[in-house]
C-alpha positions as a LaTeX table, in Angstrom:
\begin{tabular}{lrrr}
\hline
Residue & $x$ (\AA) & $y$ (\AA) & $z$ (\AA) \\
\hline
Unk1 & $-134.86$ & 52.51 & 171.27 \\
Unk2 & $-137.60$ & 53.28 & 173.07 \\
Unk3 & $-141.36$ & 51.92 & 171.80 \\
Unk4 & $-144.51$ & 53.39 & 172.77 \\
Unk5 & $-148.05$ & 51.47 & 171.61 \\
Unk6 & $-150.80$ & 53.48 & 170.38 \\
Unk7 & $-154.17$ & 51.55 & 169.69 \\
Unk8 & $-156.90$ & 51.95 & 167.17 \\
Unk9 & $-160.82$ & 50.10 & 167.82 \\
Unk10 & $-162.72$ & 48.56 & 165.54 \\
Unk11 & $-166.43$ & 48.32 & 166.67 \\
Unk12 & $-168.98$ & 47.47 & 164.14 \\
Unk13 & $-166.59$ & 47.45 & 161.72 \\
Unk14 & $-165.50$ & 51.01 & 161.69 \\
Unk15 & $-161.92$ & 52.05 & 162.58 \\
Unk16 & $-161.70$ & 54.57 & 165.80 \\
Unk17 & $-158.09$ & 55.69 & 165.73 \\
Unk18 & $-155.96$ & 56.81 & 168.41 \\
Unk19 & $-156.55$ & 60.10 & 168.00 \\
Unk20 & $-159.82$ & 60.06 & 168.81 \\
Unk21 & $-159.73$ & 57.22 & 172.05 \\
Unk22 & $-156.71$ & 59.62 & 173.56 \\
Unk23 & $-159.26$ & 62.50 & 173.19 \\
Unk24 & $-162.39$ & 60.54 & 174.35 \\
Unk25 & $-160.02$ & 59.80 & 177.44 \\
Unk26 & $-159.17$ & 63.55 & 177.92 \\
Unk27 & $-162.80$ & 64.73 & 178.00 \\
Unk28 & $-163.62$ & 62.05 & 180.74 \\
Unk29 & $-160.92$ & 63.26 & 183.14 \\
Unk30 & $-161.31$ & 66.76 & 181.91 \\
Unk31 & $-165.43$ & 67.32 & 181.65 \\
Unk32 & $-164.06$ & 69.67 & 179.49 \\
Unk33 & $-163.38$ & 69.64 & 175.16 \\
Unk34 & $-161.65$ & 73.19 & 175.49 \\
Unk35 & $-159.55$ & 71.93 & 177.88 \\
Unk36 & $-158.82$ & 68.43 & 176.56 \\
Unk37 & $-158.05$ & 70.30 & 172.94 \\
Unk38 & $-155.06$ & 72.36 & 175.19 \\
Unk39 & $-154.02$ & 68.77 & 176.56 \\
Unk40 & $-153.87$ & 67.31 & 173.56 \\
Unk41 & $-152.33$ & 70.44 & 171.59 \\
Unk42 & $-155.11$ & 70.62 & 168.86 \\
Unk43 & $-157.52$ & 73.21 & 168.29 \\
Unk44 & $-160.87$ & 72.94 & 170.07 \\
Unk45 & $-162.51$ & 72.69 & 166.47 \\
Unk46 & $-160.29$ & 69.86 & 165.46 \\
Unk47 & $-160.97$ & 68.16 & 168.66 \\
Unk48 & $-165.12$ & 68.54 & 168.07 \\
Unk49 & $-164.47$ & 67.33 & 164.67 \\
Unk50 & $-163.07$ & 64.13 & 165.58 \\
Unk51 & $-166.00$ & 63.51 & 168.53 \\
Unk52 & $-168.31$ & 64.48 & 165.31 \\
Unk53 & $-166.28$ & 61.98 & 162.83 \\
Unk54 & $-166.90$ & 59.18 & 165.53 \\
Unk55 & $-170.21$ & 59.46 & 166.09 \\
Unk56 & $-171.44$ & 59.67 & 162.82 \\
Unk57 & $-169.69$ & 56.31 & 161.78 \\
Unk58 & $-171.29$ & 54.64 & 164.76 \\
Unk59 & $-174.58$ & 56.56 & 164.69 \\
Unk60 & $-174.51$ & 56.80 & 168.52 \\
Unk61 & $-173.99$ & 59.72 & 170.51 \\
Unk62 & $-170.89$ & 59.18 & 172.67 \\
Unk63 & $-170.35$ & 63.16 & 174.10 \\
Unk64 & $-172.87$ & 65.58 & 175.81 \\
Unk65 & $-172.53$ & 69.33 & 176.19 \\
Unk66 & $-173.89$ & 69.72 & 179.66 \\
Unk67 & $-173.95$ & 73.01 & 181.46 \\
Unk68 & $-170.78$ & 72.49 & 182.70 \\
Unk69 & $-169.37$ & 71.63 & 180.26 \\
Unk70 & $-168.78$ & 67.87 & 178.46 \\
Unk71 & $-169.58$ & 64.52 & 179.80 \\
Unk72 & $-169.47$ & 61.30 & 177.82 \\
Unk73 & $-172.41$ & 59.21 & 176.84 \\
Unk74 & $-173.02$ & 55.69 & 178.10 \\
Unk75 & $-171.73$ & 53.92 & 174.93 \\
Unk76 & $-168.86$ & 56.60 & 175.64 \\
Unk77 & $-168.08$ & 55.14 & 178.62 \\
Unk78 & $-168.73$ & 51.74 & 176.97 \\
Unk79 & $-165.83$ & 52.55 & 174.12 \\
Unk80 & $-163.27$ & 54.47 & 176.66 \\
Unk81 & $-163.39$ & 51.66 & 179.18 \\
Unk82 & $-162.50$ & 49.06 & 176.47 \\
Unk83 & $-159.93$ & 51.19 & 175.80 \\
Unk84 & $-158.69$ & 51.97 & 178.99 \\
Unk85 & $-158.59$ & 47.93 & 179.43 \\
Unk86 & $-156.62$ & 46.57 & 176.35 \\
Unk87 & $-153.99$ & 50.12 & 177.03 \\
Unk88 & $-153.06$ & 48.46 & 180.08 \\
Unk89 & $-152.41$ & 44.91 & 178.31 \\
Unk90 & $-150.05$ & 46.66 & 176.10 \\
Unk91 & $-148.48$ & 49.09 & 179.03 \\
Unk92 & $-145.14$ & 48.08 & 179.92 \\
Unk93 & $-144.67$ & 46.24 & 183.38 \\
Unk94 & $-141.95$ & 47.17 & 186.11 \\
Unk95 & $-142.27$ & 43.36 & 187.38 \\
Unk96 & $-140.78$ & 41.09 & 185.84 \\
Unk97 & $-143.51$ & 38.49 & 184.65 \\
Unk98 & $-142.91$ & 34.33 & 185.20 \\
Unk99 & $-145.16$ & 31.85 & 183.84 \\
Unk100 & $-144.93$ & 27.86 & 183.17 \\
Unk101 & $-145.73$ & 24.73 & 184.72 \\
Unk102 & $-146.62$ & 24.28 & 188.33 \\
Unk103 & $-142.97$ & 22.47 & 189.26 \\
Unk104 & $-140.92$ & 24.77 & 187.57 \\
Unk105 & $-142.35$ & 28.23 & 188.74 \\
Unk106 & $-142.78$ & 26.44 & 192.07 \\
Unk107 & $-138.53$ & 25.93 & 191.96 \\
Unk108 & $-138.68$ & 29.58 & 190.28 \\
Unk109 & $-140.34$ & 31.35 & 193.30 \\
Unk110 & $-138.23$ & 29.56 & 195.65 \\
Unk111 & $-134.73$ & 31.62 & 194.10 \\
Unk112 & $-136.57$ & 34.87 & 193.12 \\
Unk113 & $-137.35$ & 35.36 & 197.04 \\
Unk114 & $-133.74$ & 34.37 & 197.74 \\
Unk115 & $-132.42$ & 36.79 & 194.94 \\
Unk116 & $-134.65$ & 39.35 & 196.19 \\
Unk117 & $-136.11$ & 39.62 & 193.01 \\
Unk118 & $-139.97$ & 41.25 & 193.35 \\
Unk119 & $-142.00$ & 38.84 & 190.64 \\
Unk120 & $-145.32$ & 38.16 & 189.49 \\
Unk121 & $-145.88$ & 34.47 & 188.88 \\
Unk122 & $-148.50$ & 32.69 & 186.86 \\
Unk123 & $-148.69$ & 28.73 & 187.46 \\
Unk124 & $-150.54$ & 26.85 & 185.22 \\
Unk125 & $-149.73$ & 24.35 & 182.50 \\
Unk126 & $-146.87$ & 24.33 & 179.63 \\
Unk127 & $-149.31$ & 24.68 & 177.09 \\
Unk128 & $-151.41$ & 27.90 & 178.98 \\
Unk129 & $-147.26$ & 29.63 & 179.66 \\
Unk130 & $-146.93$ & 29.05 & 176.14 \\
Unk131 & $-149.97$ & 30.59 & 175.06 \\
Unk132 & $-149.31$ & 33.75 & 177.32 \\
Unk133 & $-145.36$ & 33.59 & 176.36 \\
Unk134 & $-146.95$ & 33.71 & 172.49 \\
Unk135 & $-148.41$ & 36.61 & 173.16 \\
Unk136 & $-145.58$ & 38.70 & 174.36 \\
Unk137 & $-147.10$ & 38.74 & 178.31 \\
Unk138 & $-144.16$ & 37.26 & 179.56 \\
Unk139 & $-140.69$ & 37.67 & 181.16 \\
Unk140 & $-139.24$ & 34.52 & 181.91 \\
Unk141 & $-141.13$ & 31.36 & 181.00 \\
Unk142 & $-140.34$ & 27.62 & 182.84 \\
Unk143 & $-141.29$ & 24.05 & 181.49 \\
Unk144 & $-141.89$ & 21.26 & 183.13 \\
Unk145 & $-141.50$ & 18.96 & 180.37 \\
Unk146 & $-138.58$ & 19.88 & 177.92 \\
Unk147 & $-140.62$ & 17.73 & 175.18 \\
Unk148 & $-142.82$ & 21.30 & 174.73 \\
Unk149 & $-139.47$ & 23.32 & 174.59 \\
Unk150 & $-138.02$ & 20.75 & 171.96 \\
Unk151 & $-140.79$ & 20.58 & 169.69 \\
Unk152 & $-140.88$ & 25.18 & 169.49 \\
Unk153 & $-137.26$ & 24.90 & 168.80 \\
Unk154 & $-137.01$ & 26.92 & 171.79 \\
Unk155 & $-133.65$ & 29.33 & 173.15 \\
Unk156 & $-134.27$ & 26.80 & 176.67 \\
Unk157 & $-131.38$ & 26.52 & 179.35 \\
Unk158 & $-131.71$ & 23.49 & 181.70 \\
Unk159 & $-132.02$ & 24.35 & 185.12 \\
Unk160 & $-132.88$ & 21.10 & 186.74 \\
Unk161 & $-133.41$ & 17.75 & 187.08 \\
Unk162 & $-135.86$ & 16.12 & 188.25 \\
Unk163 & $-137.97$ & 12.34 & 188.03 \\
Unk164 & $-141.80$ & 10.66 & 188.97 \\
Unk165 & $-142.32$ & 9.05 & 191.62 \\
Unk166 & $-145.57$ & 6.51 & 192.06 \\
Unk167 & $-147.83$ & 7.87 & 194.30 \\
Unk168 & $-150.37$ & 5.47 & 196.04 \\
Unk169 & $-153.65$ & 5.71 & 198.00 \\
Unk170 & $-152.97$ & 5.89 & 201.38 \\
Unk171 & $-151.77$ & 2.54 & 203.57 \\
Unk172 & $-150.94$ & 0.79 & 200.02 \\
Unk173 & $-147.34$ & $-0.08$ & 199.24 \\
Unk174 & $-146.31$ & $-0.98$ & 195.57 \\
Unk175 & $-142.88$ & $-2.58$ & 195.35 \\
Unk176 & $-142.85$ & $-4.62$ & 191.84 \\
Unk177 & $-144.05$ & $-3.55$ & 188.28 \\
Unk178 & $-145.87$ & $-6.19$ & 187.55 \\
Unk179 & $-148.37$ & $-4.58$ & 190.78 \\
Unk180 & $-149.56$ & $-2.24$ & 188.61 \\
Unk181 & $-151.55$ & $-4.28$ & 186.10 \\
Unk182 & $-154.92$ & $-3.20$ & 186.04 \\
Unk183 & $-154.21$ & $-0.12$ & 188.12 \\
Unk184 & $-156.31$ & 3.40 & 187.91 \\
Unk185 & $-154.32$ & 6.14 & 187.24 \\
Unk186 & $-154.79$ & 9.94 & 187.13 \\
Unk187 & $-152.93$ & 11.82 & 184.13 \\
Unk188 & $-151.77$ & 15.52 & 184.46 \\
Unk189 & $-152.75$ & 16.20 & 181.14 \\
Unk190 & $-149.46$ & 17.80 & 178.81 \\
Unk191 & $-146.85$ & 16.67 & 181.58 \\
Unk192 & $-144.24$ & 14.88 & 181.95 \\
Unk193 & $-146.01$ & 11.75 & 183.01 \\
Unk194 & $-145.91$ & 11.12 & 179.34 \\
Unk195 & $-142.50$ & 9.06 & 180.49 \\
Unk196 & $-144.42$ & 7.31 & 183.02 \\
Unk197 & $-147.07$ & 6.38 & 180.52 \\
Unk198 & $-144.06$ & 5.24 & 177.50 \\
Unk199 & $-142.37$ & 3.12 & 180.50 \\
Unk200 & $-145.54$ & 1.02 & 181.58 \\
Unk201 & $-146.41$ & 0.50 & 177.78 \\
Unk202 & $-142.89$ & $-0.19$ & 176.80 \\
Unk203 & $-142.70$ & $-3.61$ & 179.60 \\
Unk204 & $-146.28$ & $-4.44$ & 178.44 \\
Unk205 & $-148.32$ & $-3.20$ & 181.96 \\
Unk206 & $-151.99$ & $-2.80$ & 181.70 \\
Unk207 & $-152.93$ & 0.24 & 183.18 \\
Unk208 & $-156.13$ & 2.53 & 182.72 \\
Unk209 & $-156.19$ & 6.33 & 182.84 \\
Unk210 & $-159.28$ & 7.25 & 184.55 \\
Unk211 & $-159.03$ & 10.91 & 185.56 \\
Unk212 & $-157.81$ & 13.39 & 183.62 \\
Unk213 & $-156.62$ & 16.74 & 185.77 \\
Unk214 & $-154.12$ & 20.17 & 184.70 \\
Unk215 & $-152.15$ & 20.14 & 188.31 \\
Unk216 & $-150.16$ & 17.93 & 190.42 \\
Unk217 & $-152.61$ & 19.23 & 193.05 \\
Unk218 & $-155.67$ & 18.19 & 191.28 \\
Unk219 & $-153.61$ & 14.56 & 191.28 \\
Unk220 & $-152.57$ & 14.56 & 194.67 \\
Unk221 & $-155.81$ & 15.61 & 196.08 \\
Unk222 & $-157.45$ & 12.89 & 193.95 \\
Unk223 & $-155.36$ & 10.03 & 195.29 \\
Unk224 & $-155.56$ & 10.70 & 198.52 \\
Unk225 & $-158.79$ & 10.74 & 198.45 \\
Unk226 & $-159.27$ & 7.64 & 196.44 \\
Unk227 & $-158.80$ & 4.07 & 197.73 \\
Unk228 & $-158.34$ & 2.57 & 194.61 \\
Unk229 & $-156.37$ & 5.38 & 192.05 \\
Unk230 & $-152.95$ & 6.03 & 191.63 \\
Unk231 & $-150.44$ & 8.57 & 189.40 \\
Unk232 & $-147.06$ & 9.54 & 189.29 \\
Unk233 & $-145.80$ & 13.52 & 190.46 \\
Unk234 & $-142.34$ & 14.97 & 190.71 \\
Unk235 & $-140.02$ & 13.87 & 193.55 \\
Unk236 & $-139.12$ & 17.23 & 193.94 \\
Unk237 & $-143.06$ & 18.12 & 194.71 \\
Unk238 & $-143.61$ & 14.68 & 197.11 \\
Unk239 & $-142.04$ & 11.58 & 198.29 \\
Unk240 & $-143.04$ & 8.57 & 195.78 \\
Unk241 & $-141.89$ & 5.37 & 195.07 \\
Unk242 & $-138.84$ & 5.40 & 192.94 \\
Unk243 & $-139.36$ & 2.04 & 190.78 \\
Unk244 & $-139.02$ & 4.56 & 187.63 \\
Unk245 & $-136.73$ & 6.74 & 188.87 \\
Unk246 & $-134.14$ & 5.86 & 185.93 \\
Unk247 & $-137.38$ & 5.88 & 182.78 \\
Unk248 & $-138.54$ & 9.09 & 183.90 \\
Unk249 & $-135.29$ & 11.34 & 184.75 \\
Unk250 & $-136.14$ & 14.66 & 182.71 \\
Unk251 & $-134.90$ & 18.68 & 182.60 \\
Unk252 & $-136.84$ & 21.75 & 183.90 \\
Unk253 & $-136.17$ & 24.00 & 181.79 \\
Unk254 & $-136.22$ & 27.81 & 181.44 \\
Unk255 & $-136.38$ & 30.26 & 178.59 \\
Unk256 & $-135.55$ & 34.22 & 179.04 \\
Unk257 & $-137.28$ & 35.91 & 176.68 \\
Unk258 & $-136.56$ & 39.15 & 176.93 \\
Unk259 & $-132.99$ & 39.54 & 176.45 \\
Unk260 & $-132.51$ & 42.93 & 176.85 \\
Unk261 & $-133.44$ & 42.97 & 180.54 \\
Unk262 & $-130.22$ & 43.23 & 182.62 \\
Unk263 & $-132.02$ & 42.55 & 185.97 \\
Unk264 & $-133.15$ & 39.23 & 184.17 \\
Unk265 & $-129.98$ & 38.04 & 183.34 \\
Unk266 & $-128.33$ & 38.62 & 186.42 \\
Unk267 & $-131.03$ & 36.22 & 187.90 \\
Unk268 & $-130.17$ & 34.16 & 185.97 \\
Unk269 & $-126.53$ & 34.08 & 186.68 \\
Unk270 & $-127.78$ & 33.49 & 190.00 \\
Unk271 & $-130.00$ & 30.41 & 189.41 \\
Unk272 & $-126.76$ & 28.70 & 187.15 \\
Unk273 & $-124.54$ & 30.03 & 190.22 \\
Unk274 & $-125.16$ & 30.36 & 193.64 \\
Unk275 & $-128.71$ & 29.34 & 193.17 \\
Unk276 & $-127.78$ & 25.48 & 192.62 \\
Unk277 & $-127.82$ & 24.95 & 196.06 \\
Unk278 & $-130.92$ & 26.38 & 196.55 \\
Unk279 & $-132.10$ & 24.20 & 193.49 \\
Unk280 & $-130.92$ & 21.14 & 195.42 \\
Unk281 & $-132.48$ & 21.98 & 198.63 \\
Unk282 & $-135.55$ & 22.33 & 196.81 \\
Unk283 & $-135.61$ & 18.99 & 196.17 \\
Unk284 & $-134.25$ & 18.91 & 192.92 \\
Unk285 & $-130.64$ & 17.31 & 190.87 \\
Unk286 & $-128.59$ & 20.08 & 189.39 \\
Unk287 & $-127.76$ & 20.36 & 186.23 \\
\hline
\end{tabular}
């Protein structure tokens, strides 16, 4: 079946249906209501009824009769470009769309360009892909924690495995545990450092989360350029220590959510398929 949107405006609390934004739009490109009634198959006077209709419940003027012929107002132009704006949000896209968490669209990117798959990709956090993904804006959306797809019951398929490694500031070398007591950590807030974080208070380690950051970058940059703060990032994303390699293993996951999209699913054939290897020289265990 094939589904086309049409959108009504409410400004000031009065309905402008679609009828009258697609003939707004028609006079802008047109300059001309004769000629944007023949567009639009309606009868010039129905057309200058509905201009009429509109401007009456707004009490603004939003189409002039130049000598010319028609030109919209400024709070025309106001109306049509909001229009114009939230049409394209609801327009279909002819690339596919790919949004989640900064490790998993990272591994994502990596076997779209090897598929030869054209994509448009949207890092962020779980929580801001989930958000978009809510709102129907996109294709394909990745996890780095499989906690988040858990707890939305979601359709996920494992891609991945991956684990945290302890970074440390530069020239500092943590072998034991018990080395951490005391330590300052940065958190990646809503990842999967959670483990980390159950591990240290599980054998009783006093540690104190200082920094609060969205990205492994924002982490990474930190540390480095910190004598005296530490966190834990994927192994797949940097070399770490390892001393909770075994507490912090954990899935990247991946959900398809339109289903209907052929191209999709052969991609994803590809990732479960061929793509394993690229998945492992990524850095990353396969599933």
């Amino acid at each position: 079946m094939l589904y086309k949107p049409k959108l009504s405006l409410i400004i000031n609390g009065q309905v402008l249906g679609f009828k009258f934004l697609e003939a707004l739009d028609q006079v802008a490109q047109t300059m001309s209501q004769r000629r944007a009634s023949q567009i639009l198959g309606i009868s010039h006077a129905v057309l200058n009824r509905r201009i009429k209709d509109a401007e009456e419940k707004l009490s603004m003027k939003l189409v002039d009769t130049t000598g010319s012929g028609s030109e919209l107002t400024k709070n025309g132009r106001e109306i049509l470009q909001k229009y114009r704006n939230l049409m394209k949000r609801l327009e279909k896209h002819t690339k596919p769309v790919i949004s989640g968490g900064y490790i998993s669209t990272g591994l994502i990117e990596v076997l779209a360009a090897e598929y030869g798959l054209d994509v448009l990709i949207y890092k962020s956090d779980d929580e801001s892909a989930l958000y978009l993904a809510d709102r129907d804006m996109v294709d394909i959306l990745t996890l780095d924690d499989p906690a988040k797809a858990f707890m939305r019951d979601l359709d996920f398929i494992p891609i991945a495995r991956d684990h945290l490694v302890l970074v440390s500031p530069a020239g500092v070398t943590v072998e034991h545990l018990d080395e951490l007591e005391g330590k300052k950590f940065v958190e990646i807030v809503g990842s999967s450092q959670r483990l980390a974080w159950n591990t240290l208070d599980n054998k009783g380690v006093d540690y104190n989360l200082v920094k609060h950051v969205k990205s492994p970058y924002e982490a990474l940059k930190l540390v480095q350029s910190n004598k005296d703060l530490y966190t834990f990032l994927n192994n797949s994303f940097i070399p770490g220590c390892d001393m909770l390699k075994d507490d912090t293993q954990h899935i990247i996951t991946l959900v398809l959510l339109k289903q209907d999209n052929e191209r999709l699913k052969r991609f994803l054939e590809f990732i479960l398929g061929r793509g394993r290897k690229i998945i492992k020289e990524s850095g990353f265990e396969t599933i």
